[in-house]
LOFIVO-358505 format. One record per residue: residue in three letters; residue number from 1; x, y negated, z negated of N, C-alpha, C, CB in turn. Coordinates in pm, whole numbers. Atoms other than C-alpha are relative to their C-alpha. Glycine has a CB too. Example, Ala and Ser with C-alpha at 12.3 -4.5 7.8 and 13.67 -1.06 7.14 Angstrom:
ALA/1/89/119/0/1230/450/-780/90/-120/0/-99/-3/-125
SER/2/-82/119/6/1367/106/-714/-77/-109/-73/41/-46/142
***
This chain:
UNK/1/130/-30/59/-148/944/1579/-65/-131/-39/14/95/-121
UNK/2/65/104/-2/-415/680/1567/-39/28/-173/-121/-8/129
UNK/3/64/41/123/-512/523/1210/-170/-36/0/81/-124/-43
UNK/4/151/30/10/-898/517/1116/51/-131/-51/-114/102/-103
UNK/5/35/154/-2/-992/129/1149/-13/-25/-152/-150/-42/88
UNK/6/12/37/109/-1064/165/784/104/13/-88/-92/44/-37
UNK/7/-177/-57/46/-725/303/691/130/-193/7/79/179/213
UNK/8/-31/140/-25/-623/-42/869/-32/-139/-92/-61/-16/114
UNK/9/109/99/63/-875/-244/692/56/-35/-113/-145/54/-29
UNK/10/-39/-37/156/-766/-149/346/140/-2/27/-56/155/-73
UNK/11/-164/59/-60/-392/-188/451/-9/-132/-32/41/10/180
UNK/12/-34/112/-25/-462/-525/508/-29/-74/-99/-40/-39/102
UNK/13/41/69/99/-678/-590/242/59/-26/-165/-108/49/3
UNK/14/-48/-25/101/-439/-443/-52/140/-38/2/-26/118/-27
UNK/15/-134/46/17/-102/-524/89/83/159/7/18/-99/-160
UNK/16/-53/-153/-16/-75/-103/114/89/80/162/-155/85/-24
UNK/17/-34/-13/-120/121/21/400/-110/122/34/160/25/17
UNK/18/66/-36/-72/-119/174/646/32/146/43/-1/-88/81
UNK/19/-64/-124/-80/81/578/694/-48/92/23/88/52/-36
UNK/20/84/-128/-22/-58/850/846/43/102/-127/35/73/163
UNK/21/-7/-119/53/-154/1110/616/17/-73/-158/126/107/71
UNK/22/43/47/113/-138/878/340/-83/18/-74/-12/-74/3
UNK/23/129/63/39/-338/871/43/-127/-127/13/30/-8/-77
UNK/24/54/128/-9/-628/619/70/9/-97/-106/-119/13/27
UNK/25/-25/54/106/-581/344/-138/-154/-58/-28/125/-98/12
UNK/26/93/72/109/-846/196/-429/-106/-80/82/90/-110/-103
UNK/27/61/114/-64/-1139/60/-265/17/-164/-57/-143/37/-3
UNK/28/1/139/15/-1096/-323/-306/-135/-80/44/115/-47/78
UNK/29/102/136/-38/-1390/-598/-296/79/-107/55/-81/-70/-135
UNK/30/-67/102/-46/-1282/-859/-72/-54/-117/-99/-24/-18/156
UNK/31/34/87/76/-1287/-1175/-216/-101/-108/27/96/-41/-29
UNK/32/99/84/-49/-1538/-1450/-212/37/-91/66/-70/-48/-79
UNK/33/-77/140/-25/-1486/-1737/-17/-2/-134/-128/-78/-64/145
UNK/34/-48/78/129/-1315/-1988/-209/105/-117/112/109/128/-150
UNK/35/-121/91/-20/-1072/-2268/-163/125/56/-37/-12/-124/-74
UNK/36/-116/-56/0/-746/-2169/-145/103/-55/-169/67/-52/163
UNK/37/-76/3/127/-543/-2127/-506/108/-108/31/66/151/-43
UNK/38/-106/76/-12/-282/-2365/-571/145/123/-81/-46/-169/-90
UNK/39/-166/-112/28/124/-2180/-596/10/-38/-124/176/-34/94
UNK/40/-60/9/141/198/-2115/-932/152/-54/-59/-7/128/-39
UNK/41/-119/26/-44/545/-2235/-874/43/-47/150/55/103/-31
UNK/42/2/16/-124/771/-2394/-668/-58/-167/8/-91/123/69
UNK/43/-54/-36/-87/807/-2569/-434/179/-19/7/-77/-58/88
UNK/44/25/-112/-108/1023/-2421/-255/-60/124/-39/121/39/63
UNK/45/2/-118/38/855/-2126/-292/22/125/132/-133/3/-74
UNK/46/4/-114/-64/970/-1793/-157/21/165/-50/82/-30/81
UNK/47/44/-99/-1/862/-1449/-187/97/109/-4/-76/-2/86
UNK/48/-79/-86/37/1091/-1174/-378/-51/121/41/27/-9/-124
UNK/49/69/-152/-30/889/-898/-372/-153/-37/13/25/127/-140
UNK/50/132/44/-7/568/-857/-227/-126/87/-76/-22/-10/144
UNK/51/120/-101/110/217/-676/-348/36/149/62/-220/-44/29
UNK/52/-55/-117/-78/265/-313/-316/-132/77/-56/176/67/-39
UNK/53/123/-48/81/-117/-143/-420/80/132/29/-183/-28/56
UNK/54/-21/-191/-17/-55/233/-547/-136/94/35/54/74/-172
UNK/55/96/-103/-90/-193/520/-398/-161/33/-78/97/167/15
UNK/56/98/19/150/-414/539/-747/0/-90/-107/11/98/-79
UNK/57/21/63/168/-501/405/-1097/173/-24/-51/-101/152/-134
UNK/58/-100/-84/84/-189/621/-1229/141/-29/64/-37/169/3
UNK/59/-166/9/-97/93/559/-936/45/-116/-34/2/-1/182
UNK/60/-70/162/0/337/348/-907/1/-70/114/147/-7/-34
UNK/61/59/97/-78/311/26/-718/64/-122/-64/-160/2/1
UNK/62/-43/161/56/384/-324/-769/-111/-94/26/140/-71/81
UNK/63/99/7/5/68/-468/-853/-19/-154/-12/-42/85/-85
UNK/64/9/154/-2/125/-842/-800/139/-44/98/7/-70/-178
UNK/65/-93/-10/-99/409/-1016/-621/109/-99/-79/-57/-45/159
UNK/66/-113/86/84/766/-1195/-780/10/-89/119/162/84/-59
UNK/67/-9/113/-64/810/-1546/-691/120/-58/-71/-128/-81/-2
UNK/68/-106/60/25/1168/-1671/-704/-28/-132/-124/51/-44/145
UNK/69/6/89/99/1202/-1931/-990/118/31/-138/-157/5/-42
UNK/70/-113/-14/122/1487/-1990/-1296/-99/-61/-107/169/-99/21
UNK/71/46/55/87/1444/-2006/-1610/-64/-110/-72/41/15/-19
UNK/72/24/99/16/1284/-2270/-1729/-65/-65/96/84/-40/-32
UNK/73/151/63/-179/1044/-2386/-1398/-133/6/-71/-34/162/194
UNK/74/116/-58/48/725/-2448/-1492/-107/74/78/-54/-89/-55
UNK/75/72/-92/-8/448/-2216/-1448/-188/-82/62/24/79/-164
UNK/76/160/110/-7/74/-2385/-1347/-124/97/35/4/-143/156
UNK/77/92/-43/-40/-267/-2265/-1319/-45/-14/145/-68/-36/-74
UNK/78/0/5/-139/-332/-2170/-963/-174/-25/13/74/153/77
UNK/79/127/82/-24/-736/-2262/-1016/-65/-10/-160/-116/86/123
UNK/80/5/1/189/-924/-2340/-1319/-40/73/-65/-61/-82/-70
UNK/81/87/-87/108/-1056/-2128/-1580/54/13/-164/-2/159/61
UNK/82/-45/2/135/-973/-2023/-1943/85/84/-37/-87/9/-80
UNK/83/-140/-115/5/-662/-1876/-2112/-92/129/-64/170/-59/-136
UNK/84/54/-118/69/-762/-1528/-2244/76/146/-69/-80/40/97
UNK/85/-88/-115/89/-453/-1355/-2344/163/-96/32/-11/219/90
UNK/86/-159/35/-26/-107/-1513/-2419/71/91/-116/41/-188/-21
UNK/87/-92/-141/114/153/-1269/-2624/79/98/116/-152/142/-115
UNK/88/-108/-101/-34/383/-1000/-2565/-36/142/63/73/29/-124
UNK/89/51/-131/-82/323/-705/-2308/188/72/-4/-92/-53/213
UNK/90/-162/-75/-20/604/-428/-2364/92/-118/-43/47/56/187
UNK/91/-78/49/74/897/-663/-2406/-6/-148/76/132/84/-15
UNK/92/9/119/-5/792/-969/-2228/-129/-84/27/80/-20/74
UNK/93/103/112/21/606/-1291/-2236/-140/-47/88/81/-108/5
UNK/94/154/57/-62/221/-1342/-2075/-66/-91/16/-79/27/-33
UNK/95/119/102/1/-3/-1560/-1997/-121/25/88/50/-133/42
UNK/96/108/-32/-99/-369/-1440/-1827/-112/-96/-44/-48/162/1
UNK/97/122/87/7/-626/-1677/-1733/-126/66/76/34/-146/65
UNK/98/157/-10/-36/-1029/-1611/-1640/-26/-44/88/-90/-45/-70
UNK/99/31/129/-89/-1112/-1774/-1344/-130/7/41/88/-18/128
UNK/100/174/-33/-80/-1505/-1661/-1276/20/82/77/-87/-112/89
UNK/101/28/-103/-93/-1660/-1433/-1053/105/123/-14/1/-62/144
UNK/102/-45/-121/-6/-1453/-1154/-1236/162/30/87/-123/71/62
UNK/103/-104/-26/-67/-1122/-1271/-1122/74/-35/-146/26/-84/150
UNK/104/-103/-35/32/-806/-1225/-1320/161/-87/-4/-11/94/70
UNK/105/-101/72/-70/-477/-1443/-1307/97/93/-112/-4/-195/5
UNK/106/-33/-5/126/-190/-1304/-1501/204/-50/16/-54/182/-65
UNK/107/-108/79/-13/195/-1457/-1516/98/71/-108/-36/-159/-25
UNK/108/-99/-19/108/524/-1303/-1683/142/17/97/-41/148/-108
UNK/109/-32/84/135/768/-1390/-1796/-9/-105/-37/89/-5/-32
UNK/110/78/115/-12/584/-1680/-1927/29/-59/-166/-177/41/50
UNK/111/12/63/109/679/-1925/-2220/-123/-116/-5/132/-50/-23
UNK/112/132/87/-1/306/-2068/-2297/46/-132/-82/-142/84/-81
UNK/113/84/146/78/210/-2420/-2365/-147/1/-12/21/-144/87
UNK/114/141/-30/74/-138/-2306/-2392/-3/73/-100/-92/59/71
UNK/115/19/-96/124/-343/-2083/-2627/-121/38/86/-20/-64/-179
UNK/116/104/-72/-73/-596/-1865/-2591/-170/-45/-49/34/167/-30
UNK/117/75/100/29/-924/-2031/-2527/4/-163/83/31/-5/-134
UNK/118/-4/139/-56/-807/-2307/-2365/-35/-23/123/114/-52/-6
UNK/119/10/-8/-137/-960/-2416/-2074/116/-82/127/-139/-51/11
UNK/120/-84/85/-117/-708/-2534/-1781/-45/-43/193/137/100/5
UNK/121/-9/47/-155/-707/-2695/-1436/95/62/96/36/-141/8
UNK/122/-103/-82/-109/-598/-2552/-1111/146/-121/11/-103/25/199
UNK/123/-77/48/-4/-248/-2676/-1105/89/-87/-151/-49/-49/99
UNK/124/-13/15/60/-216/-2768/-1440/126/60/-85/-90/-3/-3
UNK/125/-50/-59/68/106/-2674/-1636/-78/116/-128/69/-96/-29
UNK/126/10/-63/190/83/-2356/-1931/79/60/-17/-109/91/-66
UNK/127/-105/-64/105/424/-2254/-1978/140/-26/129/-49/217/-61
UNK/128/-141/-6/-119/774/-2198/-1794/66/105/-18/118/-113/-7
UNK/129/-20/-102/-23/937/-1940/-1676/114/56/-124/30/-1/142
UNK/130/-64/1/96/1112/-1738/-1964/121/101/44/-85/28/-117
UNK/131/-75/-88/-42/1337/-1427/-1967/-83/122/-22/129/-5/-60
UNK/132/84/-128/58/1254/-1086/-1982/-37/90/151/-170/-62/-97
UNK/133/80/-52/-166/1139/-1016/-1596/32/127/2/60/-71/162
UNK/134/-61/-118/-50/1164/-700/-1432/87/-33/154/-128/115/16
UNK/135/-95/48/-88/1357/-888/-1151/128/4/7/-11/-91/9
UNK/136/-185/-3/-2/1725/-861/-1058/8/-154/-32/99/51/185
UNK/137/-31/144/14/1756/-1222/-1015/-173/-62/-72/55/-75/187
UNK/138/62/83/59/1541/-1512/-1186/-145/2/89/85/-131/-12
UNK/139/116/10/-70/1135/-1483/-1102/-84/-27/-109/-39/117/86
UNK/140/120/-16/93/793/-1507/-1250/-70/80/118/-84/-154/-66
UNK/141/87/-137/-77/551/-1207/-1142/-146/-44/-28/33/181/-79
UNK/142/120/58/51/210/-1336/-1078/-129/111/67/-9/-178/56
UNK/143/88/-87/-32/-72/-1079/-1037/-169/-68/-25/42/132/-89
UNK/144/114/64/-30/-454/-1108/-959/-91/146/-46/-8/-69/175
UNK/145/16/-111/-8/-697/-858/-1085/-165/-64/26/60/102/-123
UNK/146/140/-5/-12/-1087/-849/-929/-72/98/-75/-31/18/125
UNK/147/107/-107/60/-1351/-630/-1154/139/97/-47/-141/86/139
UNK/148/-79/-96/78/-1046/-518/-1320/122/117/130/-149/106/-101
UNK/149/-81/-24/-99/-861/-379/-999/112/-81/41/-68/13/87
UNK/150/-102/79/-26/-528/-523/-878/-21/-40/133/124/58/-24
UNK/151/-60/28/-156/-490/-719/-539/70/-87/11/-81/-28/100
UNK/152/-132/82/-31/-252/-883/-377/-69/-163/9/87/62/172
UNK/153/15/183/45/-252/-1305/-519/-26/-31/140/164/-106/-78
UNK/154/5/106/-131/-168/-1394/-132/-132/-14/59/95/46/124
UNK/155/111/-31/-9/-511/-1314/-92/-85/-179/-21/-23/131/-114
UNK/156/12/132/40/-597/-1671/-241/55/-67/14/-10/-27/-76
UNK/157/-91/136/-36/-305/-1877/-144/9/-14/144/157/4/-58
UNK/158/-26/48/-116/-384/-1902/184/81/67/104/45/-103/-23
UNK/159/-63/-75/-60/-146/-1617/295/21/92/114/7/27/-53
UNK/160/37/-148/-32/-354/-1381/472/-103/-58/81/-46/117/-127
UNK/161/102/53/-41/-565/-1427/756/-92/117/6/22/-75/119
UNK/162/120/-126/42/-897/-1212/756/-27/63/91/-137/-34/-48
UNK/163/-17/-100/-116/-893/-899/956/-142/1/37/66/156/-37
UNK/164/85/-37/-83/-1126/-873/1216/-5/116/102/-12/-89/49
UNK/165/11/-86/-116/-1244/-567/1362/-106/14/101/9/107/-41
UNK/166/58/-34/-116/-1352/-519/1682/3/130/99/34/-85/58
UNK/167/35/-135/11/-1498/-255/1829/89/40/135/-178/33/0
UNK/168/-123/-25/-136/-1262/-34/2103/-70/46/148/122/150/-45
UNK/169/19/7/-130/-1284/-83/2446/-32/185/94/151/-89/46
UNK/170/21/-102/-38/-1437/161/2662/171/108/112/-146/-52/76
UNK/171/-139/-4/-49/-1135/418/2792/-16/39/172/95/126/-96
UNK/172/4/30/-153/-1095/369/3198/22/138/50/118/-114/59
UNK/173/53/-138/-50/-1195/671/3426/148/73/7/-93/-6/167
UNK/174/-117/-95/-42/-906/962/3462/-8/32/138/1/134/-78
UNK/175/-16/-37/-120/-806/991/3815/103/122/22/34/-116/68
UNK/176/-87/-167/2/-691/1392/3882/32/-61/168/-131/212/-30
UNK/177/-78/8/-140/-480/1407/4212/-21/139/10/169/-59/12
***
């Protein structure tokens, strides 16, 4: 069974797997063009778990993506903007920065060296990785939210190249015998 192109689209754009009969997932605003974020960690960096957008608001999902790292690694602003919330979510440590145009950064388990208010630079240390994760092994979980919606960070690091659709080829004559 063929997927509507937009079924595809939004797949690609959320990080959602694409299944027939699926719910549709959250419309998403693509993002603006931009220069590509700098890795919040790392290097080496490699990719624990990736973005997983839920079917809704309410589902579950994994709404950012874990990036290998031990305790103690530091943490950096992936572009610049201002801190706007550091403290305790449930039982571990935060850090979310502002970055304009209604984007979102947010980082845990995160022991800050900022405060809130502070403006930082892309790449700039504001904390290191603490304990607390929801990871089996040692990570920091770095999520991205546009107009208050979640999408997948790789979106900005350069991860993702930008789907192009094109329109489908006409289908070649049926020859009956």
């Amino acid at each position: 069974m063929a997927l509507p192109a937009c079924a595809v689209l939004a797949s690609l754009l959320t990080g959602a797997p694409a299944a027939a009969g699926a719910p549709a997932p959250l419309p998403v605003p693509a993002p603006a063009p931009h220069t590509a974020w700098a890795w919040p960690v790392g290097p080496p960096r490699h990719l624990l778990r990736p973005f997983e957008a839920p079917a809704s608001r309410y589902t579950a999902g994994h709404r950012g993506i874990d990036l290998v790292a031990r305790e103690g690694d530091a943490v950096r602003s992936p572009a610049d903007g201002v801190v706007t919330f550091v403290g305790t979510v449930v039982d571990r440590p935060v850090v979310s920065i502002q970055h304009g145009n209604d984007l979102l950064s947010s980082f845990e388990p995160v022991t800050a060296t900022v405060a809130e208010g502070d403006r930082v630079r892309a790449g700039q240390v504001i904390g290191s990785v603490a304990t607390g994760a929801h990871c089996t092994a040692r990570c920091v979980h770095f999520g991205v939210r546009r107009h208050g919606q979640y999408i997948s960070p790789v979106l900005f690091l350069g991860g993702l190249a930008r789907a192009v659709l094109l329109p489908l080829l006409p289908a070649a004559p049926s020859r009956e015998l």
